[in-house]
Each structure stands twice: as structure tokens, then as C-alpha cells.
C-alpha positions as CSV (number, residue, x, y, z in Angstrom):
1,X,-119.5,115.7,49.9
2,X,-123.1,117.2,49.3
3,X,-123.5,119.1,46.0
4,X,-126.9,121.4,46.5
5,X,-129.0,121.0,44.1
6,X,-131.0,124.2,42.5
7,X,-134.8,124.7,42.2
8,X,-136.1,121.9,39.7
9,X,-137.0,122.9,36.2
10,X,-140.2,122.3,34.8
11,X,-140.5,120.1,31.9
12,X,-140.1,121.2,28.3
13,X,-143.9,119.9,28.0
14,X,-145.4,122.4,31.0
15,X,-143.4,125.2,29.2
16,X,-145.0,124.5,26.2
17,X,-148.3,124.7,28.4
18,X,-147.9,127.8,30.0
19,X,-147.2,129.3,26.4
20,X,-150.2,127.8,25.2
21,X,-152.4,129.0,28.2
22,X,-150.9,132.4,28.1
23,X,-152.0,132.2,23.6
24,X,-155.3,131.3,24.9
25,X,-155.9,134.1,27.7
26,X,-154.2,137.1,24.9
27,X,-157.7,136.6,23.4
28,X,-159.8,138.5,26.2
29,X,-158.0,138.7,29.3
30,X,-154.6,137.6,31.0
31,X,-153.0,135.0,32.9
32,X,-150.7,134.4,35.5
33,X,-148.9,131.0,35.9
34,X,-146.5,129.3,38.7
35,X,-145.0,126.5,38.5
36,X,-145.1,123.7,41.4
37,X,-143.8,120.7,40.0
38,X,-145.0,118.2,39.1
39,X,-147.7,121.1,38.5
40,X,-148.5,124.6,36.3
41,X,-150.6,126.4,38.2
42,X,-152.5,128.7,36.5
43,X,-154.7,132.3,37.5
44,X,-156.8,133.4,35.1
45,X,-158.6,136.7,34.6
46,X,-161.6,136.6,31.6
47,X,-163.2,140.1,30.8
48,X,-166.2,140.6,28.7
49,X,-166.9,144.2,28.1
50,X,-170.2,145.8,26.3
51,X,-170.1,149.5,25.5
52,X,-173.2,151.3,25.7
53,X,-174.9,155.2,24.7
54,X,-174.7,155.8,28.0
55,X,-175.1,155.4,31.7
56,X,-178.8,154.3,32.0
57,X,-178.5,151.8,29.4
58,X,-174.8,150.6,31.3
59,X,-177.1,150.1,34.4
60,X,-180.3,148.4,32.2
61,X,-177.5,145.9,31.2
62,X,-175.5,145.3,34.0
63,X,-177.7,142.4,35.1
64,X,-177.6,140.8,32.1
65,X,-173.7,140.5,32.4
66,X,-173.7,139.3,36.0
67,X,-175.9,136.4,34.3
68,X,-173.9,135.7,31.8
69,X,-170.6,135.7,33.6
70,X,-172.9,133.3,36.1
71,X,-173.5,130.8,32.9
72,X,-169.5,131.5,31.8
73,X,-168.6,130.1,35.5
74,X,-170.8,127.4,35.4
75,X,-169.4,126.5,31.8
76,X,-165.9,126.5,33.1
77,X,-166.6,124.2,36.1
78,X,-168.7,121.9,34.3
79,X,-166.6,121.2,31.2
80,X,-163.7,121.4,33.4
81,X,-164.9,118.1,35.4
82,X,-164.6,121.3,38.5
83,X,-160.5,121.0,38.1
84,X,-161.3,124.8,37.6
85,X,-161.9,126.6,41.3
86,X,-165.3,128.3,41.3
87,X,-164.6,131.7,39.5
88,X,-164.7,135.2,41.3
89,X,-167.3,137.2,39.4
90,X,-167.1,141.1,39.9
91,X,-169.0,143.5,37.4
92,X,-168.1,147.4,37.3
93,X,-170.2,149.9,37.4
94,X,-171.0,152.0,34.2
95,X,-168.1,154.1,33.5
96,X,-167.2,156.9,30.5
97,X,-165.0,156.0,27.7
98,X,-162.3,158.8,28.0
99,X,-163.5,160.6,24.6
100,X,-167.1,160.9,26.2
101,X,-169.3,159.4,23.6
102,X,-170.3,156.9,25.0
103,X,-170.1,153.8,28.5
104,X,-168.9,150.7,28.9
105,X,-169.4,148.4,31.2
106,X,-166.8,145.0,32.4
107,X,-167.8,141.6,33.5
108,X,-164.9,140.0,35.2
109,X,-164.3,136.2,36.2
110,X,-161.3,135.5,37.8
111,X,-160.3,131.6,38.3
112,X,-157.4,129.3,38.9
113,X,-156.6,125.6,38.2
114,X,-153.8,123.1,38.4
115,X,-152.5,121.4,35.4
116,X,-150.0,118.4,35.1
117,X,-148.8,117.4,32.0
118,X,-151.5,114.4,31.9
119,X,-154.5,116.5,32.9
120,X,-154.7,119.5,30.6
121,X,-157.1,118.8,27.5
122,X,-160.4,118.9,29.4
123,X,-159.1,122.1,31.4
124,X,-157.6,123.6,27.9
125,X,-160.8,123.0,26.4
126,X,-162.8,124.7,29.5
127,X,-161.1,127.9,29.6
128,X,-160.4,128.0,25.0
129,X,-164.1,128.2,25.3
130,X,-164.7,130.7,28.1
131,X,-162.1,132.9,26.3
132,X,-163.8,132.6,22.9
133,X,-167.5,133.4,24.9
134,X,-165.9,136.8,26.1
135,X,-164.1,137.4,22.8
136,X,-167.5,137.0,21.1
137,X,-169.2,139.2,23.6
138,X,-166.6,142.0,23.1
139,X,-166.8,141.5,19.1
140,X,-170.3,141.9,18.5
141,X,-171.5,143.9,21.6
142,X,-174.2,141.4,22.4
143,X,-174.9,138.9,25.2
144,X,-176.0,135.8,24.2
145,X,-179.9,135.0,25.8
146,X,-180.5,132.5,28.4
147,X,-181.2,129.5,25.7
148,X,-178.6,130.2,23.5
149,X,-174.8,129.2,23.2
150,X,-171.8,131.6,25.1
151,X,-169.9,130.9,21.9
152,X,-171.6,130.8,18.6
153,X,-171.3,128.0,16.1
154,X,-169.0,129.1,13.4
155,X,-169.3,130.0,10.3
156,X,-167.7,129.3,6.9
157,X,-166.2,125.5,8.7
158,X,-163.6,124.3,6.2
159,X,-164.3,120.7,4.6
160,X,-161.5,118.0,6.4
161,X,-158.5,117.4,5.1
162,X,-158.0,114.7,2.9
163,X,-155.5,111.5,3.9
164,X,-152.9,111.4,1.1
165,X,-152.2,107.2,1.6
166,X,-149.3,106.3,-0.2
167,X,-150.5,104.5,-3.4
168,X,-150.3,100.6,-3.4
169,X,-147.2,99.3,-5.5
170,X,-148.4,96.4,-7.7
């Protein structure tokens, strides 16, 4: 007798994954995620939004973002070893905050990548850094120029931790 089997489960390890990917993307965006075993497949969608007095200054800017979402893509593909697809870059047009006092204007990258349980640190570390460039955009209101870093060092770093070693018995 034949016993059907049912759709195979992904591994406790590409759970844990996806709930890390989806932690990441909450910063300044979303994710959607598949699995295809042995596989997570993973669709992201990055925002970085500047608001702005007003409509001329939405349109003065604009360029600016398409660049830096440019240098974001690049980023991702590069420090991805290009297991990221080439992102989908769309920027909006200058549109009025509900209240009226003043614009805003989105820079949108869309991307998707597989990830196996081997493979994911250098695509983790791709899109952690993409998310933080478009969190730090949103936060300050400022795109980075040409020559400087998408995210900026940090401030305030914390001195290591030190190794408690067991003390020798003598």
C-alpha cells in the first residue's frame, strides 16, 4: 500500500530564517518569503522616503534619490556576490502629506534572492545593510553624497566583551 505523503516542511533552521529576514525588512520596508525546499525564497521591498517644504523642492530632489537607490542596488549585488537579482528601482512623484504641510517623496527598490541554509550570511549581511541605508535616510532626512557611506559609521560603539576563562586550579 502507498501512504501519500504531504508537502515537505521546511527545516526548523529556514524558519528561523524567514523570521530573521522578516526582523530585518520591519526596519524600512517588507518582505515576502516562499519556501521551495531545499530553499527560502525571499521578495523584498526597501523604501527610503525624504519629506520635503514642498513640491519644487520634492522635484529638485528626486534625482538625487533615483541615485542613491542606484548606489543601494549596486551595494546589494555587490556584497551579495549578485545571489541578490538586480533590484527594481521606482521613485514616486512628489506627493502631499495628508495634513498639507508639507511633501514627501519614496525611493523604492524591490529585489528577490534564494537562500539555503548554507548560503545566507553574505546575503543577510547584503540586505541588514541596505535596510539600515534606508532606515538612516528616513531618520535624518538626508541622502548621503556620492563619496560618502549609505550607512554611517556608528556612534557610541561599546568596548568587546571580556572572556571570563575559568581560573587555573593550582
Amino acid at each position: 500500500m502507498i501512504t501519500a505523503k504531504g508537502p515537505a516542511l521546511p527545516s526548523p533552521k529556514l524558519l528561523a530564517l524567514q523570521k530573521d529576514f522578516q526582523q530585518i525588512a520591519s526596519m524600512a520596508g517588507f518582505l515576502n518569503s516562499s519556501f521551495d525546499l531545499p530553499q527560502l525564497r525571499l521578495f523584498f521591498t526597501l523604501y527610503g522616503r525624504l519629506t520635503v517644504k514642498d513640491e519644487t523642492e520634492g522635484l529638485a530632489i528626486t534625482p538625487r534619490l533615483q541615485a542613491w537607490c542606484e548606489r543601494v542596488a549596486l551595494q546589494l549585488r555587490e556584497d551579495s556576490s549578485s545571489s541578490i537579482m538586480p533590484p527594481q528601482i521606482q521613485v514616486s512623484a512628489p506627493q502631499a502629506l495628508p495634513n498639507g504641510e508639507s511633501w514627501y517623496v519614496v525611493g523604492n527598490l524591490t529585489f528577490n534572492t534564494k537562500v539555503t541554509e548554507t548560503s545566507y550570511q553574505r546575503i543577510r549581511t547584503a540586505v541588514l545593510a541596505a535596510f539600515q541605508a534606508a532606515s538612516a535616510v528616513r531618520e535624518k532626512g538626508v541622502i548621503p553624497a556620492e563619496g560618502e557611506p549609505l550607512v554611517p559609521p556608528r556612534t557610541g560603539q561599546t568596548q568587546p566583551m571580556r572572556l571570563l576563562l575559568p581560573e587555573a586550579e593550582g
